[in-house]
C-alpha beads as a LAMMPS data file, in Angstrom:
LAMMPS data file: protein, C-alpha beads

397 atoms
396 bonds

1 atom types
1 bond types

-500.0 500.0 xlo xhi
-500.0 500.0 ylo yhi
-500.0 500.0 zlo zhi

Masses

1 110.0

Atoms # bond

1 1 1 -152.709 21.988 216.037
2 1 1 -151.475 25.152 213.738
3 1 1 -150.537 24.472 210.445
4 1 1 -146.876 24.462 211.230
5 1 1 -146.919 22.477 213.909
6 1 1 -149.222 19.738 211.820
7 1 1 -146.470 19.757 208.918
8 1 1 -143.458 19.249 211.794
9 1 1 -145.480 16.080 213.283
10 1 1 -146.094 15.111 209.318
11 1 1 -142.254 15.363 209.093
12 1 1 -141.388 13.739 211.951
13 1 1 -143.409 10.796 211.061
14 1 1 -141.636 10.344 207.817
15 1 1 -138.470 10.517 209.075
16 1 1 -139.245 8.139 211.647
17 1 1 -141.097 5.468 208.474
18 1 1 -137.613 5.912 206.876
19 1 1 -135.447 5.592 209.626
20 1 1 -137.264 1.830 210.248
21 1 1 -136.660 0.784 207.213
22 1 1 -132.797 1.484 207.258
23 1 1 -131.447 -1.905 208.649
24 1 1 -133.105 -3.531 205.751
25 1 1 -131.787 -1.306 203.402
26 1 1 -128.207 -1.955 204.799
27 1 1 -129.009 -6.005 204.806
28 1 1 -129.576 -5.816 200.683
29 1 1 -126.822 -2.869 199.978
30 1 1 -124.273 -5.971 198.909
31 1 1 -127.250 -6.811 196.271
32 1 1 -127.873 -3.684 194.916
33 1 1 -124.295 -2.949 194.309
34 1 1 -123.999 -6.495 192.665
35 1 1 -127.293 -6.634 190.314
36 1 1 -126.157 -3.038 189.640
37 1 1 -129.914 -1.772 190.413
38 1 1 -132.111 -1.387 193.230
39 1 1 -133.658 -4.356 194.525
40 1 1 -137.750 -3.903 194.291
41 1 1 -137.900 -5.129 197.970
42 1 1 -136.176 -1.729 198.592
43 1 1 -138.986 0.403 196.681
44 1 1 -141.501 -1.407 197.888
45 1 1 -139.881 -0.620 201.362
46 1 1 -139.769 3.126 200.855
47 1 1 -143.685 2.896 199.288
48 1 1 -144.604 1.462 202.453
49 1 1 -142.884 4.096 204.920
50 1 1 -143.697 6.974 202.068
51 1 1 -140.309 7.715 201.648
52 1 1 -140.557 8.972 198.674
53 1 1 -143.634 11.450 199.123
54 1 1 -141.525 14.140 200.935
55 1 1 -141.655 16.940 198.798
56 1 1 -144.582 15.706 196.391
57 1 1 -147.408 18.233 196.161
58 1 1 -150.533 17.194 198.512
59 1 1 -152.836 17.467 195.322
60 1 1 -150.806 14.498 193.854
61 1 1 -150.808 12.787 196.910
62 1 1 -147.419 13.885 198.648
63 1 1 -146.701 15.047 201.671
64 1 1 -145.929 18.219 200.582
65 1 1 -143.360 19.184 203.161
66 1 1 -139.852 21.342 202.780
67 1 1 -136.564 20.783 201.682
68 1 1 -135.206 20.504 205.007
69 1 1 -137.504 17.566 205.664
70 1 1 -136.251 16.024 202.018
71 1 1 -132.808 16.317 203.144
72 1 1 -133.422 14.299 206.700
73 1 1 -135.511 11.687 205.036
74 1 1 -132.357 11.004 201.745
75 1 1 -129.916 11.685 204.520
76 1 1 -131.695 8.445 206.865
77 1 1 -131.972 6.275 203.115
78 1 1 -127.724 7.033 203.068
79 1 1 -127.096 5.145 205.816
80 1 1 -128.431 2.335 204.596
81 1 1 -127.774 2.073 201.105
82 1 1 -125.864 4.870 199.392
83 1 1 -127.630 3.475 195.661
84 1 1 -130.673 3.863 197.319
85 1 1 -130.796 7.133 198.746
86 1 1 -129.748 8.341 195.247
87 1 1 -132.461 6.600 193.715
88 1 1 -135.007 8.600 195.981
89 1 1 -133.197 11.643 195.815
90 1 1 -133.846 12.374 192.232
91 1 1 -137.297 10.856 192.823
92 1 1 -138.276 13.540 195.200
93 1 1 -136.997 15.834 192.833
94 1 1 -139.000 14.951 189.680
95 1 1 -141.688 14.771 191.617
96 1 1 -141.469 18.004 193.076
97 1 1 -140.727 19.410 189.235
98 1 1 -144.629 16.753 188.032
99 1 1 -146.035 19.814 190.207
100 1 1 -145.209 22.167 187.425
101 1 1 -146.582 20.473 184.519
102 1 1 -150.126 21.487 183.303
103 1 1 -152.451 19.790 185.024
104 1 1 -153.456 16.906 182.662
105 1 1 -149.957 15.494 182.887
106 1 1 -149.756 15.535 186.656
107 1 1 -152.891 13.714 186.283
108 1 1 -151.802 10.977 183.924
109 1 1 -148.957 10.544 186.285
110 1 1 -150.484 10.573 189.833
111 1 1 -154.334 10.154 189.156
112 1 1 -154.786 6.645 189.350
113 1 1 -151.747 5.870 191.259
114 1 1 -150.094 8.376 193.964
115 1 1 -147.689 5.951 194.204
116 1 1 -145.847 6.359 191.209
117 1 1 -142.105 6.554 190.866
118 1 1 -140.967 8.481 188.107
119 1 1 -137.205 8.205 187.159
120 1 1 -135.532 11.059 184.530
121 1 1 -132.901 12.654 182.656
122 1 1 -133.627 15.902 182.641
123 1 1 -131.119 17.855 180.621
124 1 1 -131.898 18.217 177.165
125 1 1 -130.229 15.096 175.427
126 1 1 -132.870 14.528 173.499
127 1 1 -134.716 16.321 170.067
128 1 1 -138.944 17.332 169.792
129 1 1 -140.627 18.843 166.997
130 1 1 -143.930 20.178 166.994
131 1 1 -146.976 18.193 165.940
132 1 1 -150.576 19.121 165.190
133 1 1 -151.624 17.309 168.788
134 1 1 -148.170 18.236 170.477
135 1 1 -144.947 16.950 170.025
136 1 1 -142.680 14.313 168.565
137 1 1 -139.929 12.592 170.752
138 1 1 -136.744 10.904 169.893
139 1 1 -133.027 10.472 171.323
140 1 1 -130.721 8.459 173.901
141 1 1 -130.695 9.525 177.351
142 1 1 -128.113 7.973 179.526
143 1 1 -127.875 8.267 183.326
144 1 1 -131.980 7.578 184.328
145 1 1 -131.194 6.650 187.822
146 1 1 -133.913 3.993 189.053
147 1 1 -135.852 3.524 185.478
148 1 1 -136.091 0.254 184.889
149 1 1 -138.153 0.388 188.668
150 1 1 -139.949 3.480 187.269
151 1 1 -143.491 3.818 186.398
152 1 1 -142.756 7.241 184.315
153 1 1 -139.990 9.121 183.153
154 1 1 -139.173 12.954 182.397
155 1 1 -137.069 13.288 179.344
156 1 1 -135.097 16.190 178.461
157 1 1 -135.099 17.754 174.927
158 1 1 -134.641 20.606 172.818
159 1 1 -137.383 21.590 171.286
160 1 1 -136.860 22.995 167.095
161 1 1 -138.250 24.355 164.448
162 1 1 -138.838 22.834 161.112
163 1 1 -135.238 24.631 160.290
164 1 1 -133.616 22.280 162.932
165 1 1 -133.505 25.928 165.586
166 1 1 -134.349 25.810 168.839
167 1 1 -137.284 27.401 169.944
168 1 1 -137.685 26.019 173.435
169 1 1 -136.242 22.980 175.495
170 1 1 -137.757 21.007 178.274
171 1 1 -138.915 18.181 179.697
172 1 1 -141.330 15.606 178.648
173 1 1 -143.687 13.131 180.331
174 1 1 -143.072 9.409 178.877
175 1 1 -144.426 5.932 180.315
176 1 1 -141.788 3.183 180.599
177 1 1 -143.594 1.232 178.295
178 1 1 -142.403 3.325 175.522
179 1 1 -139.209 3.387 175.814
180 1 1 -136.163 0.890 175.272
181 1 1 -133.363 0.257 178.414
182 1 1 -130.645 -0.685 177.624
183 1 1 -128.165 -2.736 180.416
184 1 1 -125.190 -0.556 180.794
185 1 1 -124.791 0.664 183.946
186 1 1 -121.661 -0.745 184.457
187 1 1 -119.372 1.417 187.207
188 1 1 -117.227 2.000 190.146
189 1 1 -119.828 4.348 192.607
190 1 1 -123.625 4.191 193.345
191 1 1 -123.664 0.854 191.340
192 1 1 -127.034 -0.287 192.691
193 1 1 -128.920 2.833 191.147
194 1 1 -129.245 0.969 187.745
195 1 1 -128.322 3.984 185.780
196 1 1 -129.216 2.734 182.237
197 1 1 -129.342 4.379 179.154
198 1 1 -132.874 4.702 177.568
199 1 1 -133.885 5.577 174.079
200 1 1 -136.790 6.528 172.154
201 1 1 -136.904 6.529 168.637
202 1 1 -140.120 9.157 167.460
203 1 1 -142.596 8.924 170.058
204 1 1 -145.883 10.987 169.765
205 1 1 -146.207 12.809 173.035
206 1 1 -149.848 15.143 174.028
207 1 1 -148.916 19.108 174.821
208 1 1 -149.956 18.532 178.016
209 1 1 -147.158 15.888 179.180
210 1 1 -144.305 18.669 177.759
211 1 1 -143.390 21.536 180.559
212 1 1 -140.592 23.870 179.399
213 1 1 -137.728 24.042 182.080
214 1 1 -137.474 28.280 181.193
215 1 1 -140.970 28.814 182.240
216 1 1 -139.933 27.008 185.251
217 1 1 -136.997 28.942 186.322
218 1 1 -138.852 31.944 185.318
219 1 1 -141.524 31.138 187.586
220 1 1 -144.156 30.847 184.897
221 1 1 -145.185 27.438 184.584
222 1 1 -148.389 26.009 183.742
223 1 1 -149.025 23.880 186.849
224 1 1 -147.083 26.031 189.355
225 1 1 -149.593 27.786 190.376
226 1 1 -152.082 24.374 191.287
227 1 1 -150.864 24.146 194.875
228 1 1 -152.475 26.666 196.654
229 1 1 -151.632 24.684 200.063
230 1 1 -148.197 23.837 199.497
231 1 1 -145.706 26.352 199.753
232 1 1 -142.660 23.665 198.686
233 1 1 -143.852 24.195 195.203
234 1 1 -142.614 27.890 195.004
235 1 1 -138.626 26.521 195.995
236 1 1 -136.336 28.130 193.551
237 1 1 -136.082 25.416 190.976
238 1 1 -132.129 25.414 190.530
239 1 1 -131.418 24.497 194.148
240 1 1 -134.093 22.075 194.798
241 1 1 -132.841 20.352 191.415
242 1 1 -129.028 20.849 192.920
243 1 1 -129.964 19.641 196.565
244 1 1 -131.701 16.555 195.224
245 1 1 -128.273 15.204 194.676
246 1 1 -126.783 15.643 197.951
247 1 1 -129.222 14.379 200.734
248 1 1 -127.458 10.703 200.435
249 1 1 -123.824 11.985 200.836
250 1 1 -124.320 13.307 204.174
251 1 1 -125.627 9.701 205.470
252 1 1 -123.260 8.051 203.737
253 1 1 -120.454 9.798 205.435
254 1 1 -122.288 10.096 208.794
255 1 1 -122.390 6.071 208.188
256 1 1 -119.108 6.159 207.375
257 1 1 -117.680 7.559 210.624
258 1 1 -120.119 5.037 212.560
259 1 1 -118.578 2.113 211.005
260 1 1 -115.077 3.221 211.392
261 1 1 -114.314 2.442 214.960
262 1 1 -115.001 -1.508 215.045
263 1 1 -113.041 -1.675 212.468
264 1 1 -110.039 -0.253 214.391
265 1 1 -111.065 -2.242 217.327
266 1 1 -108.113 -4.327 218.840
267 1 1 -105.903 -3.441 215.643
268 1 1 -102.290 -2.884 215.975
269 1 1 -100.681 -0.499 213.243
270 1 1 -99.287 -2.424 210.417
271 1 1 -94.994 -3.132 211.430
272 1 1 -95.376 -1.914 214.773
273 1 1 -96.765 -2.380 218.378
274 1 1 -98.790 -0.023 218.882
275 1 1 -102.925 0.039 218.958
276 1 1 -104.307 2.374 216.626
277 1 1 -107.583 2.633 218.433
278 1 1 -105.304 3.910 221.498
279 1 1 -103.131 6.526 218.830
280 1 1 -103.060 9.922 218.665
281 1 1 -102.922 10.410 215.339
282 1 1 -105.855 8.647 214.663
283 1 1 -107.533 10.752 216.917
284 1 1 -106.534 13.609 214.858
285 1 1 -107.302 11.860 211.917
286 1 1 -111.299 10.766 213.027
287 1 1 -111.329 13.914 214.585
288 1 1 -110.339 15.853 211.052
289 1 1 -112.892 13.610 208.844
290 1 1 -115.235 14.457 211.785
291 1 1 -115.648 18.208 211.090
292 1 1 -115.301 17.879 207.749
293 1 1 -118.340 15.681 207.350
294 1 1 -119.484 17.967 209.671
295 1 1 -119.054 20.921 207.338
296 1 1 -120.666 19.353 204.468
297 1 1 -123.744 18.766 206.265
298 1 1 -123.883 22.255 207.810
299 1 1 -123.771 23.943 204.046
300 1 1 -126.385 21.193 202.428
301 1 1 -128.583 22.479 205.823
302 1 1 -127.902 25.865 205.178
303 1 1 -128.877 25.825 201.241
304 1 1 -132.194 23.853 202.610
305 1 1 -132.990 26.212 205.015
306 1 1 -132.645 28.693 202.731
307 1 1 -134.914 27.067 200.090
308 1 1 -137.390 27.035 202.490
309 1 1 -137.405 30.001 204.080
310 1 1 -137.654 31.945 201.045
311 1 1 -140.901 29.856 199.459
312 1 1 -142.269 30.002 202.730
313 1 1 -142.139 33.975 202.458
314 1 1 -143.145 33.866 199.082
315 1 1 -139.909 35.707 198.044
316 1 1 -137.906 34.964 195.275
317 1 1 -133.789 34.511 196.191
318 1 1 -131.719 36.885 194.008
319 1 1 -129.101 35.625 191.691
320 1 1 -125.850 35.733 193.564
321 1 1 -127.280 33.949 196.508
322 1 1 -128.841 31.469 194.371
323 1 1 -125.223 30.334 192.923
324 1 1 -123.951 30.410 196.231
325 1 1 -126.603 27.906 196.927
326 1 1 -125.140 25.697 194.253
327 1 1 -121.304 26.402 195.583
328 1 1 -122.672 25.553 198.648
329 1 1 -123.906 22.095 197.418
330 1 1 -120.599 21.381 195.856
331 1 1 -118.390 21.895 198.509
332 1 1 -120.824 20.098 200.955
333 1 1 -120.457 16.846 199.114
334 1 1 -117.102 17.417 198.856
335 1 1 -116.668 17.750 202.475
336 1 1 -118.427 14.866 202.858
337 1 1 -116.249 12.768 200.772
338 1 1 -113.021 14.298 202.048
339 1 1 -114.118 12.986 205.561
340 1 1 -114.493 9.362 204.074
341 1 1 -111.403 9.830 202.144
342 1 1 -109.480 10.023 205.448
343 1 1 -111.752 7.439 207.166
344 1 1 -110.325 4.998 203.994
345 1 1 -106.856 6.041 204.824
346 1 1 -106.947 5.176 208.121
347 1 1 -108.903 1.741 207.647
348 1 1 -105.439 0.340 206.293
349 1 1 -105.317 -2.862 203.799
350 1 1 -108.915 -4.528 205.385
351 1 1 -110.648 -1.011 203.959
352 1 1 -109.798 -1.793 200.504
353 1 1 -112.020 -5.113 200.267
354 1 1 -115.525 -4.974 198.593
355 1 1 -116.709 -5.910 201.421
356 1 1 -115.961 -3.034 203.766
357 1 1 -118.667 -0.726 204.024
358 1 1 -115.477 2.345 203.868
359 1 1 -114.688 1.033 200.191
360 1 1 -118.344 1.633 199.095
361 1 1 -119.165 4.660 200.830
362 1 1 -115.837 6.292 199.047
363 1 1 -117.070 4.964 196.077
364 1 1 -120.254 5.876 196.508
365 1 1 -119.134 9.566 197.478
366 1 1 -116.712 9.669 194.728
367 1 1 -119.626 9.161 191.776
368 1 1 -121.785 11.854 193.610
369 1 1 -118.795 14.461 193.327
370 1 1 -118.801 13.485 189.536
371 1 1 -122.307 14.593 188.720
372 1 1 -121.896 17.549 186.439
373 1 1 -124.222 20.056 188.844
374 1 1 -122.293 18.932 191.574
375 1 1 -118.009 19.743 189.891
376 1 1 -116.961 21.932 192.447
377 1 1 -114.517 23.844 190.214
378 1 1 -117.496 24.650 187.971
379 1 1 -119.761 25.844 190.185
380 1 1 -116.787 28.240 192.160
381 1 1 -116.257 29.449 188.288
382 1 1 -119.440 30.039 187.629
383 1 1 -120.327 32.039 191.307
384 1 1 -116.752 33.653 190.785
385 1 1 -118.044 35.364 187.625
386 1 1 -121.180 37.013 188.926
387 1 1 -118.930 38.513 192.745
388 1 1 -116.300 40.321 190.266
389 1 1 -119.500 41.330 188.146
390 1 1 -119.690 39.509 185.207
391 1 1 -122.765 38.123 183.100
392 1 1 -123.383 34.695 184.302
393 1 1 -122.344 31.686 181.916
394 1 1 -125.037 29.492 182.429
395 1 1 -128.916 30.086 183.104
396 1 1 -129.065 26.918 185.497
397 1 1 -128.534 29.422 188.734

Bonds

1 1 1 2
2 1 2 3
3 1 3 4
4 1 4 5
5 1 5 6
6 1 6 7
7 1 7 8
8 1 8 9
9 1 9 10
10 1 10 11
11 1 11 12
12 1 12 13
13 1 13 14
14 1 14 15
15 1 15 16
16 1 16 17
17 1 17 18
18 1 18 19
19 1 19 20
20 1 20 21
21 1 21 22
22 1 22 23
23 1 23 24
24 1 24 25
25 1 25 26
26 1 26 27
27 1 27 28
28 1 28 29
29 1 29 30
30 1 30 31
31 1 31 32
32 1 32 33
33 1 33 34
34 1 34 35
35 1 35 36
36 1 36 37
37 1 37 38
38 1 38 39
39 1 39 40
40 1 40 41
41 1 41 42
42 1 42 43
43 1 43 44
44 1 44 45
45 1 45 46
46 1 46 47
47 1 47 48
48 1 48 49
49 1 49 50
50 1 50 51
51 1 51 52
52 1 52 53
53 1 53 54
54 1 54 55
55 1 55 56
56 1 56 57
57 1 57 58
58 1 58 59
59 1 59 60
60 1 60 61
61 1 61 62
62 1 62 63
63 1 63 64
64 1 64 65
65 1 65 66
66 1 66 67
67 1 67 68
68 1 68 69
69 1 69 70
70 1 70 71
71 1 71 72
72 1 72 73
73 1 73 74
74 1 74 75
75 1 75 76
76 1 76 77
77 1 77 78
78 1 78 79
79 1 79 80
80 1 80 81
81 1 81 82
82 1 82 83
83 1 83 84
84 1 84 85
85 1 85 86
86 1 86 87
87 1 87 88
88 1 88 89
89 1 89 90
90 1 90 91
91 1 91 92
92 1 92 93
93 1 93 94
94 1 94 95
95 1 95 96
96 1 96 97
97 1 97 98
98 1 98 99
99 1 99 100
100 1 100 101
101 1 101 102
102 1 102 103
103 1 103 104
104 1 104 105
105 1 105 106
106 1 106 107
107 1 107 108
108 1 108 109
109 1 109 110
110 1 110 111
111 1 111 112
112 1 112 113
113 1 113 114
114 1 114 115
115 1 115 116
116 1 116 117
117 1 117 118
118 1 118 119
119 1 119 120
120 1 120 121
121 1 121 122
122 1 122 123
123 1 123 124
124 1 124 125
125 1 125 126
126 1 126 127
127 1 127 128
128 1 128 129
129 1 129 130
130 1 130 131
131 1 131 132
132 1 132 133
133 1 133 134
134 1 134 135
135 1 135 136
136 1 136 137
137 1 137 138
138 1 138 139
139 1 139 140
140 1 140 141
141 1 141 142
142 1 142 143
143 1 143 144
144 1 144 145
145 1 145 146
146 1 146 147
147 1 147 148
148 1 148 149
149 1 149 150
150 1 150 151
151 1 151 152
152 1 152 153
153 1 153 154
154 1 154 155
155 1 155 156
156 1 156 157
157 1 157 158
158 1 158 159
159 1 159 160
160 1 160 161
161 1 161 162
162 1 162 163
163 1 163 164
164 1 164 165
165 1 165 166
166 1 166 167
167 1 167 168
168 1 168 169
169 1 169 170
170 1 170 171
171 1 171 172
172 1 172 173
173 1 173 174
174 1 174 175
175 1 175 176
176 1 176 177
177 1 177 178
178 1 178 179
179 1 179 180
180 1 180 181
181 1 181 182
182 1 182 183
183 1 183 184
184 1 184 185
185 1 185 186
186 1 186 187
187 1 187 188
188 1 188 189
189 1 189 190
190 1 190 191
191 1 191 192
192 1 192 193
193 1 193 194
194 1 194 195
195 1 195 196
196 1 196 197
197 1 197 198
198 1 198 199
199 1 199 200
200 1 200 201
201 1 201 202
202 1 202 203
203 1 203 204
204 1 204 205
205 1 205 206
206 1 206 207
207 1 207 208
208 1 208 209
209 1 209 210
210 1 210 211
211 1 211 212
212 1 212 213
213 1 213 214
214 1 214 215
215 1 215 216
216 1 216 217
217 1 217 218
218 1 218 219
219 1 219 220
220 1 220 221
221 1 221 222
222 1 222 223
223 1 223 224
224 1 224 225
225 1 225 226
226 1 226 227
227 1 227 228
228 1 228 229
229 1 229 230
230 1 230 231
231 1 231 232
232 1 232 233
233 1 233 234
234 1 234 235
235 1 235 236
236 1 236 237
237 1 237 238
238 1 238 239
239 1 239 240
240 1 240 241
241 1 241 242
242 1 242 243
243 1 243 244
244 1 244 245
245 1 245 246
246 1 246 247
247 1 247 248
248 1 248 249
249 1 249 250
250 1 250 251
251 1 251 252
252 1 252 253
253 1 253 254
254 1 254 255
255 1 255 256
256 1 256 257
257 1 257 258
258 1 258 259
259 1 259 260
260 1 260 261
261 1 261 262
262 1 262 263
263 1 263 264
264 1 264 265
265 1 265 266
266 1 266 267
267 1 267 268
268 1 268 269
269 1 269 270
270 1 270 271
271 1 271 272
272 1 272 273
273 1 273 274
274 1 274 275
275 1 275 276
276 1 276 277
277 1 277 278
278 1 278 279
279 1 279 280
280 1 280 281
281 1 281 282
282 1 282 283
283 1 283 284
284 1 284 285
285 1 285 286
286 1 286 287
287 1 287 288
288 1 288 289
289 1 289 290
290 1 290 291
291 1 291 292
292 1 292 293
293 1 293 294
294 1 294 295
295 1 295 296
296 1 296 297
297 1 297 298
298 1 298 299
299 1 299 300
300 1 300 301
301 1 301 302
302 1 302 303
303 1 303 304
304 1 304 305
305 1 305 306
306 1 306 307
307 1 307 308
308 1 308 309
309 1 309 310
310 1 310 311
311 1 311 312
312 1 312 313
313 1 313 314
314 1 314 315
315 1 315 316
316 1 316 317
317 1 317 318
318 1 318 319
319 1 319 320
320 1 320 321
321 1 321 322
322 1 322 323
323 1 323 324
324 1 324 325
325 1 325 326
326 1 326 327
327 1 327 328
328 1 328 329
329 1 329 330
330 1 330 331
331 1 331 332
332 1 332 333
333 1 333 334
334 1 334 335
335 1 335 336
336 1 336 337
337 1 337 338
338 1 338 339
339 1 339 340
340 1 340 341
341 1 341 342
342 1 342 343
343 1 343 344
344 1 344 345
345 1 345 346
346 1 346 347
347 1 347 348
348 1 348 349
349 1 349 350
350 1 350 351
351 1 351 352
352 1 352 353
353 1 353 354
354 1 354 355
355 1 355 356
356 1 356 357
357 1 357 358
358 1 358 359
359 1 359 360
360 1 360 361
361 1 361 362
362 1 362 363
363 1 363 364
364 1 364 365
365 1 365 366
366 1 366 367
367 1 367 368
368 1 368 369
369 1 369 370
370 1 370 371
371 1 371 372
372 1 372 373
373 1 373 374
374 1 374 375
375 1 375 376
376 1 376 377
377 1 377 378
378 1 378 379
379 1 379 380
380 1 380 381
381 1 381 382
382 1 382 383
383 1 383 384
384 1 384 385
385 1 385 386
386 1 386 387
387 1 387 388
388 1 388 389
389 1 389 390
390 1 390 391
391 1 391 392
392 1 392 393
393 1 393 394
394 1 394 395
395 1 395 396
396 1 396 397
């Protein structure tokens, strides 16, 4: 077999791992949501299938395959638990980011255990100063998706002088053990992806567990250039970061429009006679949240594609496109949740219960839209800008 056609049977087996593990995932999704984090039944589950592994560099012990293939296997998690496939989302993409990091720290992290799940915040929330060894870690970083089921994290920090400037910022390689959860995660979407807030207060951490995220999006960092048979690792870093979000939308909204018609079946619209499963407008209506899901997964394709074709080449993607990409991510997920949106709508009174898989999708959907990367209006601003000619306002493009 050719090299492509070894990593298309590779990604066809993962996909298929994943998609066996789904009706599990869908049998706990009640428990998640309820003990607001991931059941460990569910990461052991994606250990086993190597779920998780997608994009991971081959010298850590990933797979090593495309963003296309990252986007099938978070798409297959969605449909069973929308906490779940967020949780793995962001794992691919920390994982994929461990491949930039000097070599010692991808080490520590994937050495003596290629199974490792490493959870993050990755925006700079926190504060480093330089030591004689390295660095010096402290601050509160909300929002680490999966981290009390972690084995590492990646926190975010700025990294200043002795003046209190900044001189760099980036991200920083810390065990669990050395940090401090605490139980907040306490919310109305993606409730099983135990969210908490962690905090470190001065940690010592070695130079070689620090990667700064400008080298990255410069294409200059230290461990970047390690992975001389992957060609994943030379994605544009801004859209793989962007797309890691999005992968769980599309199943949960391809989900979504599965579970709709049994719960139609047999039902008569409310103060009338008539059979919505047997009325046009519902046609319309299915039809309508049909394309529009549709659409969503078309443009997270698209963005994928282009990912890949591009670090396949070896070519870097120029500006403009790049915060198209991110546009492009934005509006998919919004797509996506405008589909389930109508789906609600037309599930009547039963699709406001807990219990109806339409009230957690929307939920679900509705918490992904929120991410900051992902605020539509911010990205069309920010892609606006650069087509009329103006200096970008932000260097995450």
């Amino acid at each position: 077999m050719t090299t492509i056609e070894l990593e298309a049977d590779s990604a066809r087996r993962a996909v298929a791992a994943t998609l066996e593990i789904v009706p599990q995932l869908r049998e706990r999704a009640a428990a998640a949501a309820r003990d607001r984090r991931l059941p460990q039944a569910n990461i052991d589950a994606m250990r086993a299938a190597g779920s998780l592994k997608t994009i991971q560099s081959t010298r850590n012990g990933g797979l090593g395959l495309g963003i296309r293939s990252h986007l099938d296997v978070i798409s297959g998690l969605g449909r069973g638990c929308g906490s779940t496939a967020w949780v793995a989302g962001v794992v691919h993409a920390h994982s994929w980011l461990l491949s930039h990091f000097p070599a010692q720290g991808q080490d520590d992290v994937y050495g003596a255990n290629p199974d490792a799940m490493v959870s993050a915040v990755i925006g700079p929330r926190g504060r480093a100063t330089r030591t004689a060894s390295g660095y010096r870690l402290e601050g509160v970083w909300p929002f680490a998706s999966g981290c009390e089921r972690a084995d590492w994290l990646l926190l975010g920090a700025l990294v200043v002088d002795d003046n209190g400037q900044r001189v760099d910022e980036g991200d920083f390689i810390v065990s669990t053990s050395a940090v401090t959860f605490k139980d907040d995660w306490y919310v109305m979407g993606l409730t099983g992806t135990g969210s908490c807030t962690v905090t470190v207060d001065g940690l010592d951490i070695a130079e070689h567990r620090f990667l700064s995220l400008p080298s990255v999006i410069m294409g200059k960092s230290p461990g970047g250039g390690l992975h001389e048979h992957d060609w994943v690792q030379r994605c544009a870093p801004v859209p793989v970061l962007t797309i890691a979000l999005c992968g769980g939308a599309i199943g949960i909204a391809k989900q979504a429009l599965e579970d709709f018609p049994p719960l139609i079946k047999g039902k008569t619209i409310a103060y009338t006679a008539g059979s919505q499963e047997q009325n046009p407008v519902t046609h319309i209506r299915v039809a309508d949240a049909a394309t529009l899901i549709h659409e969503g997964e078309m443009l997270l394709y698209g963005v994928a594609d282009g990912v890949d074709a591009a670090a396949r080449a070896g070519v870097e993607i120029d500006l403009l496109t790049r915060a198209r990409m991110r546009v492009d991510c934005a509006t998919g997920v919004r797509r996506c949740l405008q589909g389930v949106e109508i789906l609600f709508q037309e599930s009547g009174a039963s699709g406001v219960r807990t219990a109806s898989p339409l009230c957690r999708a929307l939920a679900d959907l509705q918490a992904i839209n929120n991410h900051g990367l992902l605020k539509l209006e911010t990205n069309q601003e920010m892609y606006g800008r650069l087509l009329v000619g103006l200096e970008p306002n932000t260097p995450l493009i």
